[in-house]
VOFIVO-242647 format. One record per residue (C-alpha): residue number from 0; residue in three letters; x, y, z. Coordinates in steps of 0.05 Angstrom, whole numbers, plus 5000, padded with zeros to 4 digits. Example, Ala and Ser with C-alpha at 12.3 -4.5 7.8 and 13.67 -1.06 7.14 Angstrom:
BEGIN
R pos code   px   py   pz
R   0  ala 5246 4910 5156
R   1  ser 5273 4979 5143
REM end
This chain:
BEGIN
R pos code   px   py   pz
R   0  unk 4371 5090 4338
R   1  unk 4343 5099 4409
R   2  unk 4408 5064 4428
R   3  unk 4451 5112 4396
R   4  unk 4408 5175 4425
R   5  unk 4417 5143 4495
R   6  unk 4495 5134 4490
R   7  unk 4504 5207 4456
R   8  unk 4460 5233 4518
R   9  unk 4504 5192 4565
R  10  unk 4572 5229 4534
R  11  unk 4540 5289 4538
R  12  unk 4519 5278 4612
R  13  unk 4596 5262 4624
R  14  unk 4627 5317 4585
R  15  unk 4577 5371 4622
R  16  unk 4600 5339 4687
R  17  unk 4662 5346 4673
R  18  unk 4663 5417 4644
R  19  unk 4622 5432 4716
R  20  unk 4677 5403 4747
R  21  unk 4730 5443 4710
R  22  unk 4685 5512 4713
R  23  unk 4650 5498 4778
R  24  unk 4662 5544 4852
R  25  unk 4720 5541 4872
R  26  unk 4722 5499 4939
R  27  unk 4745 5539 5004
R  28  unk 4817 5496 5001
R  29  unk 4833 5489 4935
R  30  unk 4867 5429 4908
R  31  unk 4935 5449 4878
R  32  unk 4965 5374 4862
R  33  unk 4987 5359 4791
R  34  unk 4992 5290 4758
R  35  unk 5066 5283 4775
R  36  unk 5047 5291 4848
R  37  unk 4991 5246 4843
R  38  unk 5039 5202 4809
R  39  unk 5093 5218 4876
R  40  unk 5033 5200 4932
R  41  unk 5008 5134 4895
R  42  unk 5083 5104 4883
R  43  unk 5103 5124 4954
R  44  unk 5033 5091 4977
R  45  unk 5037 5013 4947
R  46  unk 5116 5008 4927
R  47  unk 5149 5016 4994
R  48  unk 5215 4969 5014
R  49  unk 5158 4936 5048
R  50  unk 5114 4913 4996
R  51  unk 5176 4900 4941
R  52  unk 5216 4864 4998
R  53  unk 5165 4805 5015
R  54  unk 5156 4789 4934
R  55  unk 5205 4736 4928
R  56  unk 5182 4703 4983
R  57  unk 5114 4710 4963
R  58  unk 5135 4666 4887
R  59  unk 5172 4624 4931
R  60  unk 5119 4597 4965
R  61  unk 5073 4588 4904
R  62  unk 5122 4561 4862
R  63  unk 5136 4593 4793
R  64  unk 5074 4577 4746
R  65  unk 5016 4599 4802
R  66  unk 5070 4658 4821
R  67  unk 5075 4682 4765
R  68  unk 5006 4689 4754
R  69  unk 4985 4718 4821
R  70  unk 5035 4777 4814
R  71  unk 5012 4789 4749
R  72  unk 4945 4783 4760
R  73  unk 4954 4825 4828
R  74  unk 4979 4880 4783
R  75  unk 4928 4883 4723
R  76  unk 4871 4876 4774
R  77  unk 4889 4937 4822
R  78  unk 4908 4989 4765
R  79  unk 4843 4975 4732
R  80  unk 4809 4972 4808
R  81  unk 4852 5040 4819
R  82  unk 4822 5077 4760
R  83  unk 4750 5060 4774
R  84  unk 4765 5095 4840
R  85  unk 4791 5150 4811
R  86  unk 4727 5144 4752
R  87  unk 4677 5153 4817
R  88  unk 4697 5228 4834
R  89  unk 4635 5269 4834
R  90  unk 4595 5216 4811
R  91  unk 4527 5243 4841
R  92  unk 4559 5323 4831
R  93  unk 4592 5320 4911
R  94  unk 4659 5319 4929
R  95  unk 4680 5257 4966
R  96  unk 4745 5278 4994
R  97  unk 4756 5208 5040
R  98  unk 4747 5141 5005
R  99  unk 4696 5133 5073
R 100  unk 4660 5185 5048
R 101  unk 4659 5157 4979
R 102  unk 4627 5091 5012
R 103  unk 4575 5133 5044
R 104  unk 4551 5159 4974
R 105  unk 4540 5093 4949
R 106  unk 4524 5051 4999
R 107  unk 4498 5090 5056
R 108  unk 4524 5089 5140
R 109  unk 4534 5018 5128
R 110  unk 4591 5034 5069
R 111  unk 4613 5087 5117
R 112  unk 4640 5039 5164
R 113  unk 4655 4983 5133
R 114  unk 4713 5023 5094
R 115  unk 4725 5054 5169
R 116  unk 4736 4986 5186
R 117  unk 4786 4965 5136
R 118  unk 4819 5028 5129
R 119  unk 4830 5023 5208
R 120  unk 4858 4950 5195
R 121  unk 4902 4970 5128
R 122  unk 4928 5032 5165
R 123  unk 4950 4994 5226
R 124  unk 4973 4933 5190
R 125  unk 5019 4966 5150
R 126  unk 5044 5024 5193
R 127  unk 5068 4963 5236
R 128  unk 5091 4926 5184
R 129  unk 5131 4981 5154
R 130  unk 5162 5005 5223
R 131  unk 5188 4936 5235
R 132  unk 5222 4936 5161
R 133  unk 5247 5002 5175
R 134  unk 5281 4975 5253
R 135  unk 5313 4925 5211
R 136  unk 5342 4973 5157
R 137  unk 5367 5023 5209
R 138  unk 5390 4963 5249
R 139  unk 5429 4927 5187
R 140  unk 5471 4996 5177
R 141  unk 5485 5000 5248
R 142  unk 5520 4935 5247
R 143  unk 5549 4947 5184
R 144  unk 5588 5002 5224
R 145  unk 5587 4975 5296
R 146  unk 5586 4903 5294
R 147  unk 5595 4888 5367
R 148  unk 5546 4945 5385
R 149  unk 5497 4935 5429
R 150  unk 5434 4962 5406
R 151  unk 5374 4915 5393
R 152  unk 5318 4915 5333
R 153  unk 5275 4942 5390
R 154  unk 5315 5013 5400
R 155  unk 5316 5029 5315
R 156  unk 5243 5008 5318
R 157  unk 5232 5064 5370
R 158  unk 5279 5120 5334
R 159  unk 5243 5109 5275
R 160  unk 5171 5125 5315
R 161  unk 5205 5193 5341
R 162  unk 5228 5200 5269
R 163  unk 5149 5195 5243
R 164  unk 5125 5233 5311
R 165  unk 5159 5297 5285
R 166  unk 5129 5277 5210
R 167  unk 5063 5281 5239
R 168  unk 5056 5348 5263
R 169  unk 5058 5371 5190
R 170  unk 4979 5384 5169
R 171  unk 4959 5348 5110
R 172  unk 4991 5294 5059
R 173  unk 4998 5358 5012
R 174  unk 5048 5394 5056
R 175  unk 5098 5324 5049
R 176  unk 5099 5331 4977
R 177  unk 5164 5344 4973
R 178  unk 5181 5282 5014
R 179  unk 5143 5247 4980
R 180  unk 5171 5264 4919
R 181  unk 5243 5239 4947
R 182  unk 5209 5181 4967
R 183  unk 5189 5171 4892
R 184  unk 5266 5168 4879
R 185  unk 5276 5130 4939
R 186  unk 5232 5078 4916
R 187  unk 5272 5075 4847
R 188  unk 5337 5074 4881
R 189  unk 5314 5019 4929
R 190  unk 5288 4981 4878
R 191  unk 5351 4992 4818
R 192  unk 5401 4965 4880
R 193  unk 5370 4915 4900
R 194  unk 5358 4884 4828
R 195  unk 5428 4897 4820
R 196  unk 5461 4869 4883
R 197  unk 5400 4800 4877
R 198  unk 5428 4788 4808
R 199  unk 5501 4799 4830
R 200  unk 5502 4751 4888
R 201  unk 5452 4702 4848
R 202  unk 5509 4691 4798
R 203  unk 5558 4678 4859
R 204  unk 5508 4628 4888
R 205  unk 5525 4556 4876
R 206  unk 5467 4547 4818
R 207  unk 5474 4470 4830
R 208  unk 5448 4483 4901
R 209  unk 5391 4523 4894
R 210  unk 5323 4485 4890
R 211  unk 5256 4516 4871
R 212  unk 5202 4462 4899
R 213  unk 5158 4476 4953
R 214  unk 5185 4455 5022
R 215  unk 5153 4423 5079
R 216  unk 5092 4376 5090
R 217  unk 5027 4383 5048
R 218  unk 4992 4426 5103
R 219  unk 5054 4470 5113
R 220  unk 5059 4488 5041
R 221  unk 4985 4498 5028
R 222  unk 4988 4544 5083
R 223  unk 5052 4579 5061
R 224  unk 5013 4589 4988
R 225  unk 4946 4621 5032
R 226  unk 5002 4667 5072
R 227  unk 5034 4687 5000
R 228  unk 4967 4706 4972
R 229  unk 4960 4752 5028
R 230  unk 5029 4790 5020
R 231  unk 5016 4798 4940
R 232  unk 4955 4841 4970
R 233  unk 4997 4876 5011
R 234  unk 5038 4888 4960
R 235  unk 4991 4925 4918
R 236  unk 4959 4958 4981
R 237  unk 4930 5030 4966
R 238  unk 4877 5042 5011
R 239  unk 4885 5123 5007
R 240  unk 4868 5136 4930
R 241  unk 4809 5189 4946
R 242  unk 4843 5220 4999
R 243  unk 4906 5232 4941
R 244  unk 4856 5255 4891
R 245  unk 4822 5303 4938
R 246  unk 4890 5344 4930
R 247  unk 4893 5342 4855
R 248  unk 4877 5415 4812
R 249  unk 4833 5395 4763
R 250  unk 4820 5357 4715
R 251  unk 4813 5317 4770
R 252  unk 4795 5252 4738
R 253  unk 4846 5260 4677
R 254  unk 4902 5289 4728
R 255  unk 4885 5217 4777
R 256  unk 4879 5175 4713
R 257  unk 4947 5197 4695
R 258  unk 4977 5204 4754
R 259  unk 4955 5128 4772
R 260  unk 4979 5097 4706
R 261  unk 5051 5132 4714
R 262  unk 5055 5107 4790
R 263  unk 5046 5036 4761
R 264  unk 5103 5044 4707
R 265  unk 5147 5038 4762
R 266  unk 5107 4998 4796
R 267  unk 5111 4948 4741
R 268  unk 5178 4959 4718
R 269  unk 5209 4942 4793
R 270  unk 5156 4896 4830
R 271  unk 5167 4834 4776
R 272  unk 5242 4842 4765
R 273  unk 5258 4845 4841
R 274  unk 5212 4786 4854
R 275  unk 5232 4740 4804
R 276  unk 5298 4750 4799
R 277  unk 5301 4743 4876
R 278  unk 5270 4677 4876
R 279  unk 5326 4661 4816
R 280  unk 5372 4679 4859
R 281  unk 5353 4640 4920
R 282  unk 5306 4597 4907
R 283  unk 5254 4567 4963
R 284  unk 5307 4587 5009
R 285  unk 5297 4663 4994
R 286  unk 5280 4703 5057
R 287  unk 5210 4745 5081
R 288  unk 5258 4805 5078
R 289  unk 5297 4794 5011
R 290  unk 5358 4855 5040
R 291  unk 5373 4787 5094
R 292  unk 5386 4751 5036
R 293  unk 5440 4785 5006
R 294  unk 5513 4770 5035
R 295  unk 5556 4820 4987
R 296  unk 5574 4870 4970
R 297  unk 5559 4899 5031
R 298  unk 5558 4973 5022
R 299  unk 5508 4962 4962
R 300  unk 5470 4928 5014
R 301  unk 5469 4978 5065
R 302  unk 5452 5039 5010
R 303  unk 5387 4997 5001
R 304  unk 5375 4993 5072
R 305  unk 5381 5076 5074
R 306  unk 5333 5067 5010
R 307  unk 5284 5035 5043
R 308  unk 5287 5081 5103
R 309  unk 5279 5143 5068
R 310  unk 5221 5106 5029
R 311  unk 5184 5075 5087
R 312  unk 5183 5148 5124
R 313  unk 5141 5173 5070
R 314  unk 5096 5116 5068
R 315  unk 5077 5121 5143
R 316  unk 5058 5183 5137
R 317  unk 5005 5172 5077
R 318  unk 4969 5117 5121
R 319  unk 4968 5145 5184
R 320  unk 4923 5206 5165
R 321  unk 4857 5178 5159
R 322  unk 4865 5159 5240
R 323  unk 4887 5237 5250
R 324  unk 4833 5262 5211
R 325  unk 4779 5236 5254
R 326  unk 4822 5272 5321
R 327  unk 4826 5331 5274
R 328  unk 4748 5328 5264
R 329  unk 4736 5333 5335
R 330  unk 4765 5397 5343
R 331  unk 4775 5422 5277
R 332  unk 4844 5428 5265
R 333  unk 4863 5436 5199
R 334  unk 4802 5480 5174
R 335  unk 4828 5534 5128
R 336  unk 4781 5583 5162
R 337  unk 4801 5569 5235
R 338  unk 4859 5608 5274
R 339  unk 4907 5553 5299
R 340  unk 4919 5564 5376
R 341  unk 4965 5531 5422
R 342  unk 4916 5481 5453
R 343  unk 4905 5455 5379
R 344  unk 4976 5442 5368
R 345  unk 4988 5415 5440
R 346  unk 4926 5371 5426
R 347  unk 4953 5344 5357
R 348  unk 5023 5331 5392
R 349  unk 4978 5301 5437
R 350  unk 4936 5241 5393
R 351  unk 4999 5232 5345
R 352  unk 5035 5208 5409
R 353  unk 4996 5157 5432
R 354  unk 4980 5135 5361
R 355  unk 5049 5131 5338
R 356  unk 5063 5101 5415
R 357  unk 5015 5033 5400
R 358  unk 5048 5031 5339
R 359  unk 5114 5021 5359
R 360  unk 5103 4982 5426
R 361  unk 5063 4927 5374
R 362  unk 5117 4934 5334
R 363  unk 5169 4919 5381
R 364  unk 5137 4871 5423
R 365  unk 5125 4826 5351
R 366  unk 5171 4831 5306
R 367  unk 5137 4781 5256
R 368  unk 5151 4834 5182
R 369  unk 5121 4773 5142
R 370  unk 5062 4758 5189
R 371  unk 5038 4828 5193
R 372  unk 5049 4842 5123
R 373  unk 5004 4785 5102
R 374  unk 4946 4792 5152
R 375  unk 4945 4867 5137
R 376  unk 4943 4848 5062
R 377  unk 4878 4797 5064
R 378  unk 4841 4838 5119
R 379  unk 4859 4909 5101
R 380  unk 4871 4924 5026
R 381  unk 4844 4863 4995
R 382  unk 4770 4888 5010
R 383  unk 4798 4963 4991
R 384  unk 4834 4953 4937
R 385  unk 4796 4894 4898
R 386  unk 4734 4874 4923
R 387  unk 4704 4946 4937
R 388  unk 4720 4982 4870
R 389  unk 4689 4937 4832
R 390  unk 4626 4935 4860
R 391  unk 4620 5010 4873
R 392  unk 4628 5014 4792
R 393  unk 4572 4976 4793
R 394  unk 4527 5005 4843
R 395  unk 4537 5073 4821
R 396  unk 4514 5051 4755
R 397  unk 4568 5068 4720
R 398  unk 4567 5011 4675
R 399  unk 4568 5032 4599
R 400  unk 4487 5022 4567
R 401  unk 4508 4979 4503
R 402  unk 4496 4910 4524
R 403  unk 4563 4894 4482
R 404  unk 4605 4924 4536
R 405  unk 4552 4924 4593
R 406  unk 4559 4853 4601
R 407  unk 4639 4839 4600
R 408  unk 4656 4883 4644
R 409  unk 4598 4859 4700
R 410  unk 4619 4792 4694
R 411  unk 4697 4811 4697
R 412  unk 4677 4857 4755
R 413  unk 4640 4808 4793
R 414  unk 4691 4748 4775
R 415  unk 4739 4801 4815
R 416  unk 4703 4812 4870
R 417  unk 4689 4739 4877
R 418  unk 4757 4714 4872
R 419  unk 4796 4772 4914
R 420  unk 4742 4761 4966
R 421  unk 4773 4688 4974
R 422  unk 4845 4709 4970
R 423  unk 4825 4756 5029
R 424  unk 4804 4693 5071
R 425  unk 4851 4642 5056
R 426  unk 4900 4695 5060
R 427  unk 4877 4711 5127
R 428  unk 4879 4636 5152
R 429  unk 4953 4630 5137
R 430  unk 4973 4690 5170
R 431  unk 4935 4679 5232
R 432  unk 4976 4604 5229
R 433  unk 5035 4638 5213
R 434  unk 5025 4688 5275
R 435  unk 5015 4634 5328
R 436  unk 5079 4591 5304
R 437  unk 5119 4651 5306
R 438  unk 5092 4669 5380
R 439  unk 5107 4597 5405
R 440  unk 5172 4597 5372
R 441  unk 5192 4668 5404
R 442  unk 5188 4711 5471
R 443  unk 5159 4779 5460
R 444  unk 5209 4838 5445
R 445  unk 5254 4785 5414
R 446  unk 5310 4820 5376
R 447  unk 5307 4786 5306
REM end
């Protein structure tokens, strides 16, 4: 009985949060976001041409049975990592409108930065990652149309920078809703043509020829499985899911809880097709970049490039603002009270330059998509987007008081953060071997 009384007082402690939430003062900025664009900013975060592209290659180098597995498991554990995220809003009755602000409430200064950290690392990671698949897209269509042109990976890399540079002077992640929204679409249509053109040229493919065993010595393919742990990370990266609820209307947490599960529909519906039916297709042979795969038809080919394009824009944008915001901080641009002079936009123009300028110099001077994509992976979102969650659950006690459910889901949680903190090393250790290889092999600013 005193069991019952303390789980009808917990409800009731929820549902009067809640109703607070819904009937509480209205902040100075209020949110306006529905599910749908919840929905919009959390596809357009984790399934970019950048995360889908590297999948096959990923199975590839883990063979089918543990490939399988990792891609599935990848994708049960981050929706269910993504909706305790979204379970911690107001969880002590504050706002937490920055996941390092969420860290602070639960863990103190030290949470602070350690999700400073990572963010810093997932933000960069990516962003680089993402311009380089973008060079090669714009590069790819260029040829399609110029072959004997004389542009190099390098120059796309750097129109694409200009490209985000104008991006950037919009304020907030809100006012690229409508991008984002194409980039929703963009995502689907990337995704739909490439399916379509993998299957097409795996049925033109000499089945006979294709082999599916892991190549190279025993080092090389142990270290191929570390780097492929890393890029399934990557794949599921979403290091921005407070930030995106922070713009939602309420409900809040139903609106994020929705918005979340629809984001993974696709997710789920595009990630598995494209990557196992790419390593069908090619088999160990399939490339880091599954479009340089692909032979034919070629225009198919090159309206998935302009896919991922349009796609990757959006992205960029979503994962550069938590570097902004601390500029904006300092003088505080973007406070709806404040009167916006020159010097503030001059100074924005400013600190999105030389951001977006170290982005694309790294970018350029390494071209290495796969390297970057699995580094940023175990360093970046592994801790953000599988270890962290988990535990914050747990620390904010929000564990349910019946002992029947109490236990599971502490042991599942801690058998997550366990585990995903291992992926993040080993993933690490392949991608820093990956890294050096690829820098002995080629100059800097090589046009790949």
């Amino acid at each position: 009985m005193a069991m019952e009384n303390s789980d009808t007082d917990n409800r009731i402690d929820d549902e009067a949060a809640e109703e607070n939430e819904i009937a509480g003062p209205k902040d100075e900025h209020e949110a306006r976001g529905t599910w749908r664009h919840a929905a919009f900013h959390v596809a357009t975060t984790i399934a970019t041409p950048a995360a889908y592209a590297p999948l096959p290659f990923a199975v590839a180098s883990l063979g089918w049975p543990l490939g399988v597995m990792s891609l599935v498991g990848g994708t049960i554990a981050t929706w269910y990592s993504s909706l305790l995220i979204a379970s911690l809003w107001r969880w002590d009755g504050k706002k937490h409108i920055t996941y390092r602000h969420l860290a602070k409430s639960i863990y103190g200064s030290w949470g602070y930065w350690s999700i400073a950290f990572f963010q810093q690392v997932a933000s960069l990671g990516n962003n680089i990652a993402i311009q380089i698949a973008a060079g090669s897209s714009l590069k790819a269509v260029y040829k399609y149309y110029n072959p004997n042109g004389s542009l190099k990976l390098q120059h796309f890399i750097v129109f694409f920078g200009a490209f985000e540079l104008a991006l950037s002077q919009f304020p907030d992640i809100h006012s690229l809703r409508w991008m984002n929204g194409l980039c929703t679409l963009s995502t689907i249509g990337f995704a739909g043509t490439t399916i379509g053109v993998t299957i097409y040229n795996g049925k033109r493919e000499d089945r006979k020829s294709i082999t599916y065993s892991l190549q190279g010595s025993s080092s090389a393919k142990v270290f191929k499985a570390f780097n492929a742990l890393g890029v399934i990370a990557f794949s599921f990266g979403d290091a921005m899911l407070p930030e995106i609820q922070s713009t939602v209307r309420k409900p809040v947490k139903g609106n994020m809880y929705k918005g979340v599960s629809a984001a993974y529909c696709v997710i789920v519906s595009t990630y598995w097709q494209l990557a196992f039916l790419g390593y069908w297709a090619f088999g160990s042979e399939v490339e880091p970049y599954v479009l340089s795969s692909l032979t034919t038809p070629k225009w198919t080919i090159i309206m998935a490039h302009l896919f991922a394009v349009i796609q990757i824009s959006g992205c960029f944008q979503i994962y550069c603002r938590p570097t902004y915001a601390y500029f904006e901080r300092t003088t505080q641009y973007g406070n709806a009270n404040s009167n916006k002079t020159f010097k503030d936009y001059i100074y924005r123009l400013s600190y999105t330059s030389i951001y977006i300028g170290l982005i694309t110099l790294v970018a350029s001077a390494m071209p290495f998509f796969g390297d970057f994509v699995s580094i940023c992976g175990a360093i970046g979102f592994t801790p953000l987007d599988f270890v962290f969650p988990v535990l914050a659950y747990i620390k904010a006690g929000k564990l349910p008081r019946r002992k029947k459910l109490r236990l599971p889901l502490l042991l599942l949680n801690t058998a997550i953060a366990i585990w995903f903190s291992i992926v993040a090393v080993l993933g690490c250790v392949g991608a820093v071997r990956f890294i050096v290889l690829d820098i002995r092999a080629y100059k800097f600013f090589h046009d790949l």
